[in-house]
KEKE-3310 file (N, C-alpha, C; in steps of 0.2 Angstrom, whole numbers, plus 5000, padded with zeros to 4 digits):
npx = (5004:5003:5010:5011:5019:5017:5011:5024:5032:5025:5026:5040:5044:5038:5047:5059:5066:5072:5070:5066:5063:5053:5044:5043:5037:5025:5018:5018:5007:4997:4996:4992:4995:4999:4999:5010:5021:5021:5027:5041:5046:5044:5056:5068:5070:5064:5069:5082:5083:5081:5092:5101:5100:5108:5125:5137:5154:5165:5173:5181:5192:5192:5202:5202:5210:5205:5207:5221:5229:5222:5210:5205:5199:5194:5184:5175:5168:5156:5154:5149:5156:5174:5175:5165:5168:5180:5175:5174:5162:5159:5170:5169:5158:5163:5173:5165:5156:5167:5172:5158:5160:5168:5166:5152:5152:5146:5139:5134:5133:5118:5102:5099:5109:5111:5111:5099:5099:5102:5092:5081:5085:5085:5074:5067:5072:5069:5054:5051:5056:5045:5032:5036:5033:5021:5012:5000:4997:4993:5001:5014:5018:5019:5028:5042:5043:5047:5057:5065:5068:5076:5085:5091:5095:5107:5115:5118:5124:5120:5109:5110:5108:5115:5128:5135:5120:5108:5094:5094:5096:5112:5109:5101:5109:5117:5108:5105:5117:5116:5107:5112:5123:5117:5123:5123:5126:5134:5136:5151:5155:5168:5179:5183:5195:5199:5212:5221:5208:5201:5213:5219:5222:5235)
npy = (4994:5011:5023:5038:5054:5061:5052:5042:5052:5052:5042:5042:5052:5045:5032:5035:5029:5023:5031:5022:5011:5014:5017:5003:4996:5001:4998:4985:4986:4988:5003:5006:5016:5013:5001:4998:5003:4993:4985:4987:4991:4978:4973:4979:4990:5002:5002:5006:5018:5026:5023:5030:5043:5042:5044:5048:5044:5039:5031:5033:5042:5043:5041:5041:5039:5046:5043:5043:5051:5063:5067:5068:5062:5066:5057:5059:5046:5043:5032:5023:5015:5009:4996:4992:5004:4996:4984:4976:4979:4991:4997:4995:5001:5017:5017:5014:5028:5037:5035:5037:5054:5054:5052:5058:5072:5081:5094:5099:5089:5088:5090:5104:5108:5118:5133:5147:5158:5152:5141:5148:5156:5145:5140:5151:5152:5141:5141:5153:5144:5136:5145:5153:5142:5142:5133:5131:5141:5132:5121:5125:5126:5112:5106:5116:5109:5097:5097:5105:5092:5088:5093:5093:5079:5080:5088:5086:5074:5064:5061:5058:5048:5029:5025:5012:5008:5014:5013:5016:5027:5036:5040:5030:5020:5022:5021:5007:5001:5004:4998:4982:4985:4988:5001:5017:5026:5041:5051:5064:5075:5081:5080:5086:5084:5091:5090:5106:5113:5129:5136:5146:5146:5149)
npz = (5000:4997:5007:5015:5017:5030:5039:5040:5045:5057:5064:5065:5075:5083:5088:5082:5073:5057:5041:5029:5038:5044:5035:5028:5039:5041:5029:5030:5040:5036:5034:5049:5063:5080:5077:5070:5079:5087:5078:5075:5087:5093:5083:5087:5084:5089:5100:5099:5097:5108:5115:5106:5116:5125:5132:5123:5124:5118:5107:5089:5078:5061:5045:5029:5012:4995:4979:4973:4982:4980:4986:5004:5020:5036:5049:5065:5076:5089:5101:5114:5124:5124:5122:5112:5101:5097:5091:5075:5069:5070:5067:5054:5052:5053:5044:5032:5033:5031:5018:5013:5013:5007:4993:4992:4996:5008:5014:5027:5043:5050:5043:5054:5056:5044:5041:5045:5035:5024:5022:5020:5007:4998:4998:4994:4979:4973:4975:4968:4954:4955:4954:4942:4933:4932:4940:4951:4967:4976:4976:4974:4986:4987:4978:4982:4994:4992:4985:4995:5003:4994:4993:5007:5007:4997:5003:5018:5028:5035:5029:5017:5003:5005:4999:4996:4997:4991:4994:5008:5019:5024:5039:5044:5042:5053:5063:5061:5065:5078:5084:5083:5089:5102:5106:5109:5095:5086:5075:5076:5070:5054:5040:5025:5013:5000:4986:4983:4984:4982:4979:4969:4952:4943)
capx = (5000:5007:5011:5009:5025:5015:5013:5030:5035:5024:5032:5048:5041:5035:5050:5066:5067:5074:5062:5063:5059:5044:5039:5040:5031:5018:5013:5015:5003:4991:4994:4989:5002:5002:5003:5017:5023:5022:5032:5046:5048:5048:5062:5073:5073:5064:5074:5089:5083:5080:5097:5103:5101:5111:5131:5144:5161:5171:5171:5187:5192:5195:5201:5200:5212:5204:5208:5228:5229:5217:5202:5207:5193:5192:5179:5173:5163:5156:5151:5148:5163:5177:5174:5163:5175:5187:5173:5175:5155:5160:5176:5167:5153:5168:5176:5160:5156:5173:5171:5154:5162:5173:5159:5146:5153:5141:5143:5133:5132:5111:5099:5098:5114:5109:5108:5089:5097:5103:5088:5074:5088:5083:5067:5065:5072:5064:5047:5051:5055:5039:5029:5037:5032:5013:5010:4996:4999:4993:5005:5019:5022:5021:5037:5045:5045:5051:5064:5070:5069:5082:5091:5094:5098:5110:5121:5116:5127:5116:5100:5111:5108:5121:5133:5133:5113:5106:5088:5095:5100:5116:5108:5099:5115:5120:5105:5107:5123:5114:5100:5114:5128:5115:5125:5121:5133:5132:5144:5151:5161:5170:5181:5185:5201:5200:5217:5218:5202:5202:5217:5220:5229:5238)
capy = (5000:5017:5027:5044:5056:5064:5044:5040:5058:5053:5035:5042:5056:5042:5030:5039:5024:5025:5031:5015:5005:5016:5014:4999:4994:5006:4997:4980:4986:4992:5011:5006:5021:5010:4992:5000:5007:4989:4981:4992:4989:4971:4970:4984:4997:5008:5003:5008:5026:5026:5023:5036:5048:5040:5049:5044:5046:5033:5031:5033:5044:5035:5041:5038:5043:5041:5045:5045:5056:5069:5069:5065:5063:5064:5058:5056:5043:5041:5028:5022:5011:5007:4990:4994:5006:4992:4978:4976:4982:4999:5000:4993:5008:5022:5018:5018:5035:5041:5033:5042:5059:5056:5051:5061:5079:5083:5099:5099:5083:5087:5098:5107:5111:5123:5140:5146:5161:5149:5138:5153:5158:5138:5139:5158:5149:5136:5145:5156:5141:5132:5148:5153:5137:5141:5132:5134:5142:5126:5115:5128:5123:5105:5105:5118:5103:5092:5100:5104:5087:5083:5097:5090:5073:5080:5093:5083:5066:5058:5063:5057:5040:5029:5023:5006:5004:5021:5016:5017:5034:5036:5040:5024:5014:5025:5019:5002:5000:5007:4990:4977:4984:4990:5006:5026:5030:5047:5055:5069:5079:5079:5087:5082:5088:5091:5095:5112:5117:5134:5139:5152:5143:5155)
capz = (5000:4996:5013:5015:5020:5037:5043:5043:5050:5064:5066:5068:5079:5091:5089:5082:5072:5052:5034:5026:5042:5047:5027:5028:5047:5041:5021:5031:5046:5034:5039:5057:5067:5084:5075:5066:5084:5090:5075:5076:5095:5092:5080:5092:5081:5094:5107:5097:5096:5115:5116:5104:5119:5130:5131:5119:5124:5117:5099:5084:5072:5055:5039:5022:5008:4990:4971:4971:4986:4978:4991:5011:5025:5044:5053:5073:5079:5094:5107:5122:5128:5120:5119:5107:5098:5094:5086:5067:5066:5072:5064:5048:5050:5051:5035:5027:5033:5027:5010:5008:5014:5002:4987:4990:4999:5012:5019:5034:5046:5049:5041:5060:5054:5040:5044:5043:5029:5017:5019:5016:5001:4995:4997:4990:4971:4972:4975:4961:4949:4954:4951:4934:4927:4932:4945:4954:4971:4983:4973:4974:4992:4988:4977:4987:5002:4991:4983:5001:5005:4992:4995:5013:5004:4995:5008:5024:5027:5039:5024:5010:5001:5009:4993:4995:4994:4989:4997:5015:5020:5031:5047:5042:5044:5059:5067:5060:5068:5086:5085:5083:5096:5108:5110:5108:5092:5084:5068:5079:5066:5050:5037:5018:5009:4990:4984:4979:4983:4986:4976:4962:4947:4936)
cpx = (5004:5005:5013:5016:5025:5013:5018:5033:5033:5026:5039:5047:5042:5042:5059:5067:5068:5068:5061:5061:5055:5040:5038:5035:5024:5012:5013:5010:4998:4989:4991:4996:5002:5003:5009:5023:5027:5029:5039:5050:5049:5054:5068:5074:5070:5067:5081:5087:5083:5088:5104:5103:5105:5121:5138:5151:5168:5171:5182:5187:5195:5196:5204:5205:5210:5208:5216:5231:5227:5211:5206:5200:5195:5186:5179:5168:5160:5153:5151:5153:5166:5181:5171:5166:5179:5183:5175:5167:5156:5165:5176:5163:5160:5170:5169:5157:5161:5173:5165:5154:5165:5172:5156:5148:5149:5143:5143:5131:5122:5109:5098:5103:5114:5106:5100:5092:5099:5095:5082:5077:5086:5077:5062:5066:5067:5054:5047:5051:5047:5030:5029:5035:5025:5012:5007:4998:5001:4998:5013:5023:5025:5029:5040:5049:5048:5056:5069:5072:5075:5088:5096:5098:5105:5118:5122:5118:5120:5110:5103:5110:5115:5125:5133:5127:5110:5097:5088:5099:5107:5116:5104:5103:5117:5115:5104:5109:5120:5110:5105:5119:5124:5120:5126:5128:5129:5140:5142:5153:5165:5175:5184:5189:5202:5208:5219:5213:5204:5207:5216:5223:5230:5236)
cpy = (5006:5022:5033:5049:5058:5054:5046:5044:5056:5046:5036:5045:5050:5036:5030:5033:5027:5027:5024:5011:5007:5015:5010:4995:4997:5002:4989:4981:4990:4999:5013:5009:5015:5004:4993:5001:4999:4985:4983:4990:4981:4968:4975:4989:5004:5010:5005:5015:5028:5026:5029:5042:5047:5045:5045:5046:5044:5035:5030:5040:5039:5043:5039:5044:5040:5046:5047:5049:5063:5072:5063:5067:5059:5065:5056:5051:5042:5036:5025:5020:5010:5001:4991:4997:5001:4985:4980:4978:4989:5001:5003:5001:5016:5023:5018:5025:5039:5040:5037:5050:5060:5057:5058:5069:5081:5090:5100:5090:5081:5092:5103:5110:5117:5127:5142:5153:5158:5144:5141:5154:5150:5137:5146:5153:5145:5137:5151:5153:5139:5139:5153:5150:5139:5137:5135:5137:5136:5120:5117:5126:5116:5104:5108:5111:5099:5091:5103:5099:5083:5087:5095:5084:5073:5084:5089:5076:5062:5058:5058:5050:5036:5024:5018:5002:5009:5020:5015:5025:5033:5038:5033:5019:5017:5020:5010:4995:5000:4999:4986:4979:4987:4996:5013:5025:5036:5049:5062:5075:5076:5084:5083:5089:5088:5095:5100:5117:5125:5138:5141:5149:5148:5149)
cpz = (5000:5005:5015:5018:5029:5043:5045:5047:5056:5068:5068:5073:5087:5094:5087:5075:5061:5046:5033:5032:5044:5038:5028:5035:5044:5034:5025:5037:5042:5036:5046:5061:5073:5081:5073:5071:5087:5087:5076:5084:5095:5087:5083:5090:5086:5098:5105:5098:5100:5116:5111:5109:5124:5128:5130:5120:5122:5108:5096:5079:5065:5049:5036:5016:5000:4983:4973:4975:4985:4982:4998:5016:5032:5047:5061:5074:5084:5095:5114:5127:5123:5119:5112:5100:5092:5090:5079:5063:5066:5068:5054:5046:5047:5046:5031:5028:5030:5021:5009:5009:5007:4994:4986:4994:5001:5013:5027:5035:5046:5045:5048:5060:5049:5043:5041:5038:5023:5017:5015:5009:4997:4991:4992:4981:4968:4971:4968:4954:4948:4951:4943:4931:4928:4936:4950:4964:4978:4981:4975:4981:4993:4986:4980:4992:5000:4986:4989:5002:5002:4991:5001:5010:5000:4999:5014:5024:5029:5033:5018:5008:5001:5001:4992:4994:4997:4991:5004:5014:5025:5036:5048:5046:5051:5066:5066:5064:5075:5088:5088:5088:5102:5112:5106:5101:5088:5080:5072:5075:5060:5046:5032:5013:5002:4988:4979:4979:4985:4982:4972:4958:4943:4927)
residu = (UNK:UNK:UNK:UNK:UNK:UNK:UNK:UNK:UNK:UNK:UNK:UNK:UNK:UNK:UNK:UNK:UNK:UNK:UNK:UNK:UNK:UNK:UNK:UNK:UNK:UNK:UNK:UNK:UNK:UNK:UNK:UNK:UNK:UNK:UNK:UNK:UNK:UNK:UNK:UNK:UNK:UNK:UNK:UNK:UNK:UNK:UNK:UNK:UNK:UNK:UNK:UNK:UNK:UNK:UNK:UNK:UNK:UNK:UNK:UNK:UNK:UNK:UNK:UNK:UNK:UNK:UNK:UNK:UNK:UNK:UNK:UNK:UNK:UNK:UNK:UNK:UNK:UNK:UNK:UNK:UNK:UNK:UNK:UNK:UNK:UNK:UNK:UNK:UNK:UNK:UNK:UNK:UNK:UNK:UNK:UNK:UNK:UNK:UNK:UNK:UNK:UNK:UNK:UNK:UNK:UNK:UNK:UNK:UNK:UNK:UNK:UNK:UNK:UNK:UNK:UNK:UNK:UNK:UNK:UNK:UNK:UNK:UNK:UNK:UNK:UNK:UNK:UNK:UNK:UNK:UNK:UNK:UNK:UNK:UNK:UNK:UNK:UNK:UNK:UNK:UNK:UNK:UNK:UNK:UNK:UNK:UNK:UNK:UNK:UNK:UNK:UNK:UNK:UNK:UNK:UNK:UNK:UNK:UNK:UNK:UNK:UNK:UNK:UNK:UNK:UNK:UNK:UNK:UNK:UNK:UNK:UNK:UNK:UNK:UNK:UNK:UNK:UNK:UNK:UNK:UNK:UNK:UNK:UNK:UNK:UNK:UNK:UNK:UNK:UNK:UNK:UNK:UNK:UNK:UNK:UNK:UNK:UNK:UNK:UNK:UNK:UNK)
# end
């Protein structure tokens, strides 16, 4: 069954839990919000979000050097102990956050991240395209929302499609990773080095 975007908003709302896992709880639970609330909680994914508040102070930095020494990326990870730290799940997740730093160029880590004068300046264009083409006023907003939506997917690591299987997002896997080691992890920071960038060439 097709699943509405204000559902799933309010499935994650109630359990923190990923897009594609409240899509899918919500078209297997017949768009019923608490069955969905239920399923969710019995496979751990709630309980994983619940533990996303908990305080990470362990973690690694990892990086990632790719194209010939042409593009370098540091990333933070955190989590809770550093036992956890040192399994090959966690170690595993970091390099893949580094490798898609270093793919896809995020700028910011969240959208909470973006300033609210670049967003209005986003959303101002976008409102202008959508009403240059004739689009009617109450539609105008529609695309708006969902030309921000892939605007976030595009700047915002956590939002972005995660490289290795572009219908999970990378806050997806972050929280992925939270279900199966049963501990708070959170991408605290980052920074991605294009050689050159920024320079003047004669």
């Amino acid at each position: 069954m097709e699943v509405n975007a204000t559902s799933v908003k309010d499935l994650r709302e109630k359990t923190g839990a990923g897009v594609m896992d409240c899509k899918k709880a919500l078209a297997e639970c017949g768009g019923d919000l608490e069955k969905a609330v239920d399923l969710l909680r019995r496979k751990g994914l709630a309980a994983a979000a619940k533990k996303m508040g908990r305080v990470a102070g362990e973690g690694l930095v990892g990086a990632y050097i790719h194209a010939g020494g042409k593009i370098g990326v540091l990333v933070e990870v955190n989590c809770e102990t550093d036992f956890v730290a040192r399994t090959a799940e966690f170690q595993s997740l970091l390099k893949d956050i580094a490798m898609q730093i270093a793919a896809a160029n995020p700028r910011y880590l969240r959208p909470e991240d973006v300033s609210a004068e670049e967003l209005e300046r986003e959303r101002e264009i976008y409102r202008r395209q959508a009403a240059d083409s004739g689009k009617p006023e109450k539609v105008v907003e529609k695309i708006v929302q969902g030309k921000m939506e892939r605007f976030y997917a595009e700047v915002c690591l956590l939002e972005q499609p995660f490289i290795k299987d572009p219908d999970r997002k990378v806050g997806d896997l972050v929280r992925d990773t939270v279900a199966r080691l049963k501990e708070n992890i959170q991408v605290r920071r980052f920074v991605r080095y294009h050689l050159g960038e920024g320079m003047e060439r004669q």
